[in-house]
C-alpha positions in Angstrom: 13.7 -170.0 162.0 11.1 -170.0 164.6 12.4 -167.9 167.0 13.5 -165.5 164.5 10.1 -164.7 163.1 9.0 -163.9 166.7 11.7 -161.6 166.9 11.3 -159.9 163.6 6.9 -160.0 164.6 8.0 -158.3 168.1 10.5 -155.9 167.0 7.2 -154.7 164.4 4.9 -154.7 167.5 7.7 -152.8 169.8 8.0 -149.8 166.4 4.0 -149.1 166.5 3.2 -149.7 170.0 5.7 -147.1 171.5 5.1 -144.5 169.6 1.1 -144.9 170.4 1.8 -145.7 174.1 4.4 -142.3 174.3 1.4 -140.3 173.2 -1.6 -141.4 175.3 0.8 -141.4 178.5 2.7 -138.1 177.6 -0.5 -136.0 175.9 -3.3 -137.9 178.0 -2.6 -139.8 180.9 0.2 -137.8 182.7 -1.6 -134.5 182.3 -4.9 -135.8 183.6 -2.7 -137.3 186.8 -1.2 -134.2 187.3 -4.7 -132.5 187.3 -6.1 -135.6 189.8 -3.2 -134.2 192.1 -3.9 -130.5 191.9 -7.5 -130.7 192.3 -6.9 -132.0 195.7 -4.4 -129.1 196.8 -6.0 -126.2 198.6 -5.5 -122.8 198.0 -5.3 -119.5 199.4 -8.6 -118.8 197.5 -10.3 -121.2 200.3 -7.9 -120.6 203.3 -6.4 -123.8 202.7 -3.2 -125.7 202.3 -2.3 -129.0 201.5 -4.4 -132.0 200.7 -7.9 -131.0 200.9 -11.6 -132.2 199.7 -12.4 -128.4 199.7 -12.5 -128.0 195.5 -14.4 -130.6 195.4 -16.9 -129.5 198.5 -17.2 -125.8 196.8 -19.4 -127.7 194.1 -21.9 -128.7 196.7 -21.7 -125.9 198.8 -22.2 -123.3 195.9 -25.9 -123.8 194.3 -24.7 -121.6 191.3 -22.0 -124.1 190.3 -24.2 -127.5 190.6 -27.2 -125.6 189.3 -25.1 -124.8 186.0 -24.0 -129.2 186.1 -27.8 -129.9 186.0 -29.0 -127.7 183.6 -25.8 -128.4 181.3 -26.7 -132.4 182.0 -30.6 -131.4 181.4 -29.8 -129.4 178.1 -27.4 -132.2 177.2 -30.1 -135.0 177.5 -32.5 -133.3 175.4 -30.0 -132.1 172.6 -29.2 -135.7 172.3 -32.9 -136.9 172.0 -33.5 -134.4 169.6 -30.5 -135.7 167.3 -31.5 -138.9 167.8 -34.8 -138.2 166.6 -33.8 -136.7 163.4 -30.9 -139.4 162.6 -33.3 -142.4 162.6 -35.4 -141.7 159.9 -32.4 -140.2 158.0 -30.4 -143.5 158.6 -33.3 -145.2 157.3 -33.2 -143.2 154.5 -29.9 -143.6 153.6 -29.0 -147.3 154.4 -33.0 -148.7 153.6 -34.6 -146.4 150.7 -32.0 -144.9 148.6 -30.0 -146.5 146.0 -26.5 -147.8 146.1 -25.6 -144.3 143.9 -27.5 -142.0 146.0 -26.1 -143.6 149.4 -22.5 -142.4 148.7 -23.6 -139.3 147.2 -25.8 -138.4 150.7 -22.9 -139.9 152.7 -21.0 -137.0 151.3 -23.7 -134.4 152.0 -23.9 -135.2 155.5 -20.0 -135.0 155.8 -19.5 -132.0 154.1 -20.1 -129.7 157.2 -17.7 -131.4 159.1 -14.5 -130.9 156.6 -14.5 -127.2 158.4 -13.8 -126.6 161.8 -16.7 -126.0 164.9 -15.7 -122.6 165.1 -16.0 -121.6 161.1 -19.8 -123.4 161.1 -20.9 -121.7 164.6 -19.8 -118.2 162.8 -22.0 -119.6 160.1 -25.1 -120.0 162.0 -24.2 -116.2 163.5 -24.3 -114.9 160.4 -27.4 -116.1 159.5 -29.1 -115.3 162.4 -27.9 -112.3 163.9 -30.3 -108.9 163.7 -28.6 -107.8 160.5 -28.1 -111.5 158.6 -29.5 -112.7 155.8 -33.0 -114.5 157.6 -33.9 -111.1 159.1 -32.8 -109.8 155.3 -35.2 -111.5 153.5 -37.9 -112.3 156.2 -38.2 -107.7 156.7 -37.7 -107.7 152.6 -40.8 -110.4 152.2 -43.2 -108.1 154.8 -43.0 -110.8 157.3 -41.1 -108.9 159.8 -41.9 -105.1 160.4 -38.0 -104.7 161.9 -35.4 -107.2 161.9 -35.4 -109.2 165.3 -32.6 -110.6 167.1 -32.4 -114.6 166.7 -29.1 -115.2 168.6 -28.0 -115.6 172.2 -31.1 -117.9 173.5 -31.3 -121.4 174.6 -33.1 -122.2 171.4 -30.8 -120.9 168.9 -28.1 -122.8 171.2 -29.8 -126.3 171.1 -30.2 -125.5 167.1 -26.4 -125.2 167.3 -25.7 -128.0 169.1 -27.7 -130.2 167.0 -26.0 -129.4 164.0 -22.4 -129.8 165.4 -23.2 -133.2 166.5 -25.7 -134.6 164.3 -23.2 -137.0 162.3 -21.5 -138.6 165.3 -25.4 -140.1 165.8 -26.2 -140.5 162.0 -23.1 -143.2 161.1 -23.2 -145.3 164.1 -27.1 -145.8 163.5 -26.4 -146.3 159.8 -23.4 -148.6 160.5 -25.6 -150.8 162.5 -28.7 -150.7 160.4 -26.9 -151.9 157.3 -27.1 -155.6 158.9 -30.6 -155.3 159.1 -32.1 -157.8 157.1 -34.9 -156.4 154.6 -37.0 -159.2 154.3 -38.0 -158.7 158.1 -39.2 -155.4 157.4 -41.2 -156.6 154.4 -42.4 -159.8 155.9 -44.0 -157.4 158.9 -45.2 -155.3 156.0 -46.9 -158.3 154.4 -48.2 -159.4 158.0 -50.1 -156.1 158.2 -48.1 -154.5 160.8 -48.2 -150.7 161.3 -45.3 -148.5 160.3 -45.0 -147.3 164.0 -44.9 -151.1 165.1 -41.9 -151.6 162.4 -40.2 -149.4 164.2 -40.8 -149.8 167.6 -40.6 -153.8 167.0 -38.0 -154.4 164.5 -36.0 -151.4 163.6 -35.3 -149.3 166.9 -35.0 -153.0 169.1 -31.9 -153.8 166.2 -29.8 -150.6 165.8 -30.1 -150.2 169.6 -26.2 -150.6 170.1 -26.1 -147.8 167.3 -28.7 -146.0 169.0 -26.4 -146.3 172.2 -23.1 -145.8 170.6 -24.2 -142.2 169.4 -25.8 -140.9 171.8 -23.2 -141.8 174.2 -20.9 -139.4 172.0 -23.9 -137.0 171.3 -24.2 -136.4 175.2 -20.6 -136.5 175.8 -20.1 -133.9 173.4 -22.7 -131.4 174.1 -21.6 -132.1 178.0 -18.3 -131.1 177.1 -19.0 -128.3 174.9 -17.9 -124.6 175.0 -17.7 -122.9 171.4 -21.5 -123.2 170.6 -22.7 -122.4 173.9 -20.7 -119.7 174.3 -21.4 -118.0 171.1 -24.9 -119.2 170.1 -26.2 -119.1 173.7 -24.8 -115.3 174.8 -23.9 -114.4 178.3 -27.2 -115.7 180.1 -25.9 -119.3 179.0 -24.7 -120.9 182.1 -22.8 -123.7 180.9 -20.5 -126.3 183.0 -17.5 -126.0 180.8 -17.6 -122.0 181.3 -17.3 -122.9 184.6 -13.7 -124.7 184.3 -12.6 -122.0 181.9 -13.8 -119.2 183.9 -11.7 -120.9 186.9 -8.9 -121.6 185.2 -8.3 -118.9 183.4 -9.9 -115.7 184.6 -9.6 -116.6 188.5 -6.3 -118.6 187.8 -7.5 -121.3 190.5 -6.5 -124.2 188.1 -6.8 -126.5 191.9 -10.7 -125.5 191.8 -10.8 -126.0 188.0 -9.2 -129.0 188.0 -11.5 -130.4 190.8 -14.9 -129.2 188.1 -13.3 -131.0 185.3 -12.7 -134.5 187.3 -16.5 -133.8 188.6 -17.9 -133.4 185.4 -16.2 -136.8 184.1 -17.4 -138.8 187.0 -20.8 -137.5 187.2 -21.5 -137.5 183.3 -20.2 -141.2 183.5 -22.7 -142.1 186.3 -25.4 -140.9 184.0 -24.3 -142.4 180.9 -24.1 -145.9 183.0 -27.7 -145.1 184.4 -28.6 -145.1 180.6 -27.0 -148.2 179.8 -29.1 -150.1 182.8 -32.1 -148.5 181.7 -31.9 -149.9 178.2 -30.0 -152.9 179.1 -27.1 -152.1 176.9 -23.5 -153.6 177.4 -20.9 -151.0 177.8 -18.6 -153.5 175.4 -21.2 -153.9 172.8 -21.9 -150.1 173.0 -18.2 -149.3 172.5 -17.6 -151.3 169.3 
């Protein structure tokens, strides 16, 4: 009777797991090992054959493509900081001030944007913004503007954009983690006479810091990764790491050299996501759940 059970229970575990482990190997891990192997091919572009460092030495060698990795990295950094300063009092909001009614209600608010896809709410913002939108409509209309101005294609429009399309994958891990925050601490320090700013700094930010972590993890990863929003928002003078891979891959067709960026980009955007984790003392396994 025994042994049957455990041969019904793995015959269930074989039905789910293959399926799941066909797709990660097929979809993920086999095309990324054939990348691994063609980023260390040479090419003619390099008078090179064989196996060869050279795709990854061309990052070194030319400023123009490790210039674009740190100010992607830079840009990256503070898009993240500035999400993460606008999800923590909205978290608060949400899981510590509104009511059980209003929770759901803003829950739905703040998912609303994402039920269409990246490219429909970057055209969005285009519309908006660009010389003949509706801002530059009304602000000319109002007197406020003499002529309408172009808004688009800076890096402050494109860290607007960037902000927006990643602001929820900070807001719920923050909220999921500040829901276990006991509100009788934050009272008791209230009733102690403790300053709002000390709250924060002492009760609130020190517990949701494996939120904190979790999104901005994703936040960075994101942004790091991104290439619809810089590409539209931030116009041609946008020098952004992805455009690099794309322009490699598929303008120049030297998918070796591409390849070679997009294995660079994981291991050096993992090196400074780890450099964060030390600085805050964060577990990578705590971070992850």
């Amino acid at each position: 009777m025994n042994s049957s059970r455990k041969f019904r229970i793995r015959w269930g575990f074989l039905v789910f797991f293959i399926p799941v482990f066909l797709w990660l190997f097929l979809l993920i891990v086999l095309p990324h090992l054939e990348l691994l192997r063609m980023s260390f091919l040479g090419t003619d572009y390099y008078g090179e054959s064989g196996v060869t460092l050279g795709n990854y030495g061309a990052f070194f060698t030319e400023p123009i493509y490790w210039l674009t990795f740190v100010r992607t990295a830079l840009f990256s950094i503070l898009v993240t900081v500035i999400v993460l300063i606008i999800a923590l009092p909205v978290a608060f909001y949400v899981t510590k001030v509104a009511g059980l009614k209003v929770q759901g209600f803003l829950m739905v608010m703040l998912l609303m944007p994402f039920w269409v896809s990246e490219l429909i709410r970057v055209y969005g913002w285009m519309i908006l913004l660009r010389e003949s939108g509706v801002i530059n409509h009304f602000l000319t209309r109002l007197g406020i503007l003499q002529q309408p101005i172009e808004m688009l294609y800076n890096d402050i429009t494109m860290i607007m954009g960037l902000v927006y399309t990643t602001m929820l994958f900070m807001v719920v891990p923050i909220i999921g983690v500040m829901e276990s925050l006991d509100d009788s601490l934050i009272e008791a320090a209230h009733d102690l006479g403790a300053k709002k700013l000390t709250i924060w700094r002492k009760i609130i930010i020190p517990w949701t810091m494996p939120g904190i972590m979790s999104g901005s993890v994703i936040v960075f990863m994101l942004v790091l990764g991104s290439y619809l929003t810089p590409k539209l928002m931030g116009g041609k003078n946008s020098l952004w790491f992805t455009e690099q891979i794309y322009n490699q891959m598929i303008i120049y067709f030297n998918w070796n050299q591409g390849a070679a960026f997009g294995f660079l980009l994981l291991l050096l955007s993992s090196l400074i996501i780890m450099t964060a984790l030390k600085l805050t003392k964060q577990e990578f396994s705590k971070v992850i759940k």
